[in-house]
Biopython code that builds the backbone (N, CA, C, O; Angstrom):
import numpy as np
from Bio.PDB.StructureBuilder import StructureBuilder

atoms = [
    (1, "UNK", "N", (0.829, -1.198, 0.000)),
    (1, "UNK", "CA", (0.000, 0.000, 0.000)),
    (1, "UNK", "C", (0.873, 1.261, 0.000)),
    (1, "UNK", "O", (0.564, 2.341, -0.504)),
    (2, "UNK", "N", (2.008, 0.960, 0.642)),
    (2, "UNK", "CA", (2.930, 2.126, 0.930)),
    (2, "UNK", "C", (3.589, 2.513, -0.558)),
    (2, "UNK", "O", (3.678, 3.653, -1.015)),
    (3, "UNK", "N", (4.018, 1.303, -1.181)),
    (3, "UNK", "CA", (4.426, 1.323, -2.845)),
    (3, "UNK", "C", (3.608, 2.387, -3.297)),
    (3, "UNK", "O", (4.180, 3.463, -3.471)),
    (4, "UNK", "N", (2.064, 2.304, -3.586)),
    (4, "UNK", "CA", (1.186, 2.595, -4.450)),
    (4, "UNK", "C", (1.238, 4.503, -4.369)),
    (4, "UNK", "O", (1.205, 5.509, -5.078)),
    (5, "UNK", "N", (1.345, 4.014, -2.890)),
    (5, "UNK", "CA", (1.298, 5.871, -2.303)),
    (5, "UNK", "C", (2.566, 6.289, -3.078)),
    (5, "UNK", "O", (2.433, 6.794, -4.193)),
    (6, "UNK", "N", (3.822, 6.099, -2.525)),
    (6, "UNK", "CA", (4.542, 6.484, -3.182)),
    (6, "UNK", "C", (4.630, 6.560, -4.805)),
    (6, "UNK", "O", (4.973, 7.477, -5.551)),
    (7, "UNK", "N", (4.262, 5.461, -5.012)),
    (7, "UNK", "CA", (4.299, 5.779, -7.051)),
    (7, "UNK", "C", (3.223, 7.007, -7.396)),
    (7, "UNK", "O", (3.467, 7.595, -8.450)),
    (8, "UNK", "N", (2.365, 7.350, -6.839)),
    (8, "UNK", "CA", (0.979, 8.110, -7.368)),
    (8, "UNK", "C", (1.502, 9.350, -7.144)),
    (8, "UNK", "O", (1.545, 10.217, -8.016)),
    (9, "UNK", "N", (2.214, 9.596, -5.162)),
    (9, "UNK", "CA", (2.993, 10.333, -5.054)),
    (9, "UNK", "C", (4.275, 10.636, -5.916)),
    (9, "UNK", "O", (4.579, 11.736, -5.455)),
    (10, "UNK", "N", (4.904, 10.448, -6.556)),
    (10, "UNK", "CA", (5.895, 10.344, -7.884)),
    (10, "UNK", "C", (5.339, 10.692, -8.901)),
    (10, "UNK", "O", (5.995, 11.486, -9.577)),
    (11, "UNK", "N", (4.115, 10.334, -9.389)),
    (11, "UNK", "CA", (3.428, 10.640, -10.867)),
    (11, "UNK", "C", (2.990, 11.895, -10.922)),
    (11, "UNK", "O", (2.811, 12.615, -11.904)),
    (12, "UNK", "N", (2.803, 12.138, -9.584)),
    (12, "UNK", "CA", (1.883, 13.781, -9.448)),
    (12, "UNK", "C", (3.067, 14.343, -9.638)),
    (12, "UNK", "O", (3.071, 14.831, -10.768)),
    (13, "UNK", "N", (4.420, 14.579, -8.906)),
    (13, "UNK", "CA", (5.167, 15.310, -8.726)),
    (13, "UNK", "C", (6.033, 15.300, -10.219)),
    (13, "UNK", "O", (7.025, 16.007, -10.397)),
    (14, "UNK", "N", (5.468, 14.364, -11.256)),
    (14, "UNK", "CA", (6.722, 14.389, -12.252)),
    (14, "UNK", "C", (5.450, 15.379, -13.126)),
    (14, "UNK", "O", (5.854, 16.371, -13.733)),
    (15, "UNK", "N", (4.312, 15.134, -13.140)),
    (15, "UNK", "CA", (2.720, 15.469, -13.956)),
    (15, "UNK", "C", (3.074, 17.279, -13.684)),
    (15, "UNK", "O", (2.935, 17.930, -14.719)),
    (16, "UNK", "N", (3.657, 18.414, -11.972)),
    (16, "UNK", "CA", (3.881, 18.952, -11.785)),
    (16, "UNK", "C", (5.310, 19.182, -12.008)),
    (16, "UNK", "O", (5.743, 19.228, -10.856)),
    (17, "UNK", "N", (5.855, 19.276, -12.442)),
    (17, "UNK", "CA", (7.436, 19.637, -12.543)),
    (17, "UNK", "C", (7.032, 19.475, -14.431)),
    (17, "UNK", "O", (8.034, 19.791, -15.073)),
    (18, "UNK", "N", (6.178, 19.186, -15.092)),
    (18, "UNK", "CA", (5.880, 19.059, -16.613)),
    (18, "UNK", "C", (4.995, 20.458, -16.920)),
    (18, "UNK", "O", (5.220, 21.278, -17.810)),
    (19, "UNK", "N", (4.300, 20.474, -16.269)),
    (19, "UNK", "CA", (3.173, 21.703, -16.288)),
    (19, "UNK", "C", (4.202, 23.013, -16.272)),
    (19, "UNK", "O", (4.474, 23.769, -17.204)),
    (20, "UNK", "N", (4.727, 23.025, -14.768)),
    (20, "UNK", "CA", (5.820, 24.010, -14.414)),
    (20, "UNK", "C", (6.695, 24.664, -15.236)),
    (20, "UNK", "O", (7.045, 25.844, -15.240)),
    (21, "UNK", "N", (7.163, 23.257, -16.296)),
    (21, "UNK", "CA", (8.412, 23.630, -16.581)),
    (21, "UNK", "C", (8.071, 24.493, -18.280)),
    (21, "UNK", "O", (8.830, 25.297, -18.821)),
    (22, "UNK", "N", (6.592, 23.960, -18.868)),
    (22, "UNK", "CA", (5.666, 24.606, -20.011)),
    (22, "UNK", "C", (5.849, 26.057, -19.457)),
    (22, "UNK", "O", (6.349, 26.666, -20.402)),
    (23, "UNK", "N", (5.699, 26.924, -18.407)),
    (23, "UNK", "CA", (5.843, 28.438, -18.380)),
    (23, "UNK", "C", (7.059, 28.705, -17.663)),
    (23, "UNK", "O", (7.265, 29.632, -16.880)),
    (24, "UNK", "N", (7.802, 27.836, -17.999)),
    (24, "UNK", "CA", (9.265, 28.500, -18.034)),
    (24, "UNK", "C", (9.822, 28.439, -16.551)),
    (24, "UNK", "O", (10.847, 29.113, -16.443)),
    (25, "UNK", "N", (9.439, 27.834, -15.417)),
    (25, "UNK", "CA", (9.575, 28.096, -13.886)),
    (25, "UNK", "C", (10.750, 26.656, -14.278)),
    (25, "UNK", "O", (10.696, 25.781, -15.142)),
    (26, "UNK", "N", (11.773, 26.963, -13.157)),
    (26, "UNK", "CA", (12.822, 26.050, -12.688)),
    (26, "UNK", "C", (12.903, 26.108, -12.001)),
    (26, "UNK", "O", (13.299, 27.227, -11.676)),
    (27, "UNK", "N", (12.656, 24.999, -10.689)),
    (27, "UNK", "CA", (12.528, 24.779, -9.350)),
    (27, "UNK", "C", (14.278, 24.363, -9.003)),
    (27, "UNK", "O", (14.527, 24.057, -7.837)),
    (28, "UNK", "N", (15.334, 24.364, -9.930)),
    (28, "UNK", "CA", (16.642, 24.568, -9.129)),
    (28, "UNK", "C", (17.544, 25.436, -9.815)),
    (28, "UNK", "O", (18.596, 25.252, -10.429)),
    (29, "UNK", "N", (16.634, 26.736, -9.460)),
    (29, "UNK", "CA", (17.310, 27.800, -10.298)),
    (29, "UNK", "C", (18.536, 28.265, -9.194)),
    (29, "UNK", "O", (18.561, 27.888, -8.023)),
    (30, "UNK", "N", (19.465, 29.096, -9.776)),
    (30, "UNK", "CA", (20.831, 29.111, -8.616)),
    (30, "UNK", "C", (19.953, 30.411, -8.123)),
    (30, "UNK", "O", (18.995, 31.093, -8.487)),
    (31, "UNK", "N", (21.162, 30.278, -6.773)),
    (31, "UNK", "CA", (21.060, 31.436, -5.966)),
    (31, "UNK", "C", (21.640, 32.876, -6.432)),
    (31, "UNK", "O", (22.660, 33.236, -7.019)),
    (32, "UNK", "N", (20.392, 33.591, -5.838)),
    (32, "UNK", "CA", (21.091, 35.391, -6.195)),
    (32, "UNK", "C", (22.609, 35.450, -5.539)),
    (32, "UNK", "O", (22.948, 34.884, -4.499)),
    (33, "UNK", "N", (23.444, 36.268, -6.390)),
    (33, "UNK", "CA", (24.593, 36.819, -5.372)),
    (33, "UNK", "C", (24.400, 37.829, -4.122)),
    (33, "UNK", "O", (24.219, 39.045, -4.055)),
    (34, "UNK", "N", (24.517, 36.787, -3.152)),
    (34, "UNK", "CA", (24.651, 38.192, -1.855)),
    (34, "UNK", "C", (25.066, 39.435, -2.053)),
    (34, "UNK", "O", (26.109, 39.254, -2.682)),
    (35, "UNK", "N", (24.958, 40.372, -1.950)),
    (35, "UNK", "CA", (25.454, 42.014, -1.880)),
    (35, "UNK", "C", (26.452, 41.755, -0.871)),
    (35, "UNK", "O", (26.374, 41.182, 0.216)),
    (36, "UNK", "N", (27.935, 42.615, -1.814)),
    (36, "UNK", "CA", (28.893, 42.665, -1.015)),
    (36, "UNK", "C", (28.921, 43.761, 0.231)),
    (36, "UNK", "O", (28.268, 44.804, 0.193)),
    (37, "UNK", "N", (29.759, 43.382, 1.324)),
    (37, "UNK", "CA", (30.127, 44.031, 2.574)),
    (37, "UNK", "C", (31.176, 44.840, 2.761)),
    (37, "UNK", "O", (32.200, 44.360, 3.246)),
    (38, "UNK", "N", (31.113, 46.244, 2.403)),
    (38, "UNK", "CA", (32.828, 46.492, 3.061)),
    (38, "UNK", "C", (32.882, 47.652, 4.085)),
    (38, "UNK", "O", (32.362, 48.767, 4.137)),
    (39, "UNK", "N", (33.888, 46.802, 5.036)),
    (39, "UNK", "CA", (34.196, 47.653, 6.079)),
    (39, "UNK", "C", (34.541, 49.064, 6.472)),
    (39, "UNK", "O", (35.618, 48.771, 6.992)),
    (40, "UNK", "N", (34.487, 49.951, 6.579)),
    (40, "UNK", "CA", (35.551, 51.185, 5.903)),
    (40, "UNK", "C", (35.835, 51.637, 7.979)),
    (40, "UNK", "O", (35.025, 51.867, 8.877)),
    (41, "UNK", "N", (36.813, 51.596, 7.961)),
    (41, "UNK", "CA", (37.383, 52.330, 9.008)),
    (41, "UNK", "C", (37.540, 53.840, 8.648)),
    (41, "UNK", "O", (37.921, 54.225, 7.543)),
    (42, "UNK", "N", (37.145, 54.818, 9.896)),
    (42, "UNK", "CA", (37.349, 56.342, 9.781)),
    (42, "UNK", "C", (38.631, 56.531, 10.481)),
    (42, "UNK", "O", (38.907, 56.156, 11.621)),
    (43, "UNK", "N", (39.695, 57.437, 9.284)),
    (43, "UNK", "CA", (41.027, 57.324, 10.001)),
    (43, "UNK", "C", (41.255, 59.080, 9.818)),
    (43, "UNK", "O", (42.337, 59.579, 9.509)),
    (44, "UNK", "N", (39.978, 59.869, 10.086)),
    (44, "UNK", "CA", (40.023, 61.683, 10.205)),
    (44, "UNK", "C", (40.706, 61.871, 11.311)),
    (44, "UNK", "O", (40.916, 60.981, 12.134)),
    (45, "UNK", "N", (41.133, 63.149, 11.414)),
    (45, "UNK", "CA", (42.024, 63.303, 12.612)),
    (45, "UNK", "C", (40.976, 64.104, 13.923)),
    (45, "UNK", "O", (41.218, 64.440, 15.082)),
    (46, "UNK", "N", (39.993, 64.167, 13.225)),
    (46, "UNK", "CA", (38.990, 64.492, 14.342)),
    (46, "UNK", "C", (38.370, 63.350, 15.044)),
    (46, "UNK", "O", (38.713, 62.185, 14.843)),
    (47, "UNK", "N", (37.588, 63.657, 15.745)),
    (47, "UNK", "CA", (37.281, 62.690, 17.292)),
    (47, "UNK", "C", (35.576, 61.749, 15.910)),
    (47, "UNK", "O", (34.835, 62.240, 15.058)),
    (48, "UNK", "N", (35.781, 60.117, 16.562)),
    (48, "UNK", "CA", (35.161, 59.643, 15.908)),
    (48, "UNK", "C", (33.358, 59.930, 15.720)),
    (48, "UNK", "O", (32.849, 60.591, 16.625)),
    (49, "UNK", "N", (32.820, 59.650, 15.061)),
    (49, "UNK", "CA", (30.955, 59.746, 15.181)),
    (49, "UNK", "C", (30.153, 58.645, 15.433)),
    (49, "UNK", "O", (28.961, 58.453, 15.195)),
    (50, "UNK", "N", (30.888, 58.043, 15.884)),
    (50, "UNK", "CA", (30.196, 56.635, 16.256)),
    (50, "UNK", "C", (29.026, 56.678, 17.568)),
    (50, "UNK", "O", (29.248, 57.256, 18.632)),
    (51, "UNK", "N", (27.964, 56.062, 17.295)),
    (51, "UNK", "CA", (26.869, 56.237, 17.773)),
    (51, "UNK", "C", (27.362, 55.235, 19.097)),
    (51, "UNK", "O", (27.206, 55.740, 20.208)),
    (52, "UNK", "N", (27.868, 54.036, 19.045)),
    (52, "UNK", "CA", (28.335, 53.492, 19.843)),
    (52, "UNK", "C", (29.612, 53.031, 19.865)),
    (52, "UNK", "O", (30.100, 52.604, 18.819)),
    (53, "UNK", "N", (30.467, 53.044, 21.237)),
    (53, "UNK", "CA", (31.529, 53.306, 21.660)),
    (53, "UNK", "C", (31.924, 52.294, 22.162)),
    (53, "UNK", "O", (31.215, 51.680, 22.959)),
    (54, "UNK", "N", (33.665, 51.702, 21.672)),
    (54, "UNK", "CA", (34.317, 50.876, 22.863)),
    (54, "UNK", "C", (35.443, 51.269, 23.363)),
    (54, "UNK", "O", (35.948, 52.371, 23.149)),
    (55, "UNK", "N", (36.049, 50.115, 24.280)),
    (55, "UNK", "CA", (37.090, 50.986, 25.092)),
    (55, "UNK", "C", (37.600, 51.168, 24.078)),
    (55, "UNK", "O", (37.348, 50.470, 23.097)),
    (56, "UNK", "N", (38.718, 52.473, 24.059)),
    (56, "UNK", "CA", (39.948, 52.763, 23.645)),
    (56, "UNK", "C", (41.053, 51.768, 23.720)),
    (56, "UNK", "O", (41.643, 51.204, 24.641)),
    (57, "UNK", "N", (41.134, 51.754, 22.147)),
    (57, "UNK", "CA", (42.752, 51.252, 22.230)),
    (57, "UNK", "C", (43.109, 51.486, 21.051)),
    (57, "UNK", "O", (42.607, 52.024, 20.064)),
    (58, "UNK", "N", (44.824, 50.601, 21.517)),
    (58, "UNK", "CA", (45.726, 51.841, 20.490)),
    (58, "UNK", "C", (46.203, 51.776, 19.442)),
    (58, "UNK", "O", (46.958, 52.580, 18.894)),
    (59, "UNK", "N", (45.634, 50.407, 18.925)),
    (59, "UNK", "CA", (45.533, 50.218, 17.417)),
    (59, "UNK", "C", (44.746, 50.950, 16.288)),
    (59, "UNK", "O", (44.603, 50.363, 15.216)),
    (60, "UNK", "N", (44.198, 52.267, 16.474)),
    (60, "UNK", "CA", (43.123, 52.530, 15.583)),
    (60, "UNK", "C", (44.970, 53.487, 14.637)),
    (60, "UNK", "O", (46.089, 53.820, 15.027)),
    (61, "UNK", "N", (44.070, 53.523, 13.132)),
    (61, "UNK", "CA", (44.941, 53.566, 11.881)),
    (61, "UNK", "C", (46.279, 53.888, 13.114)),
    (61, "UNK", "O", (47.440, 54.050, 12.737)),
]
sb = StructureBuilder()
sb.init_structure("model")
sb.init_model(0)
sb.init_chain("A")
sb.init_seg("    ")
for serial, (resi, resn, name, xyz) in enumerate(atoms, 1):
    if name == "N":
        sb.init_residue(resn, " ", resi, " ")
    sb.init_atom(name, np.array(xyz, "f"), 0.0, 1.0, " ", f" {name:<3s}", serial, name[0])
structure = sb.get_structure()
């Protein structure tokens, strides 16, 4: 009984992935590229604008 389920279950899903694929949809289309990240350190010689603050230390530029 479990066979039958599964095959009917299989026929639908191949019957859908046929329909689908008639208006052009691809169910393993790749992934978007993430938007890149970049860091920018402020190296002005004036006092920083940072909304939030850590300790001081003495690596900054």
């Amino acid at each position: 009984m479990q066979t039958l389920v599964e095959l009917i279950t299989g026929l639908v899903a191949m019957l859908a992935a046929a329909a689908l694929s008639l208006f052009g949809v691809d169910m393993n289309a790749p992934e978007k590229p993430r938007p890149e990240i970049h860091r920018v350190r402020d190296c002005g010689d004036g006092p920083s604008r940072a909304v939030f603050t850590t300790a001081e230390r003495g690596d900054n530029c």
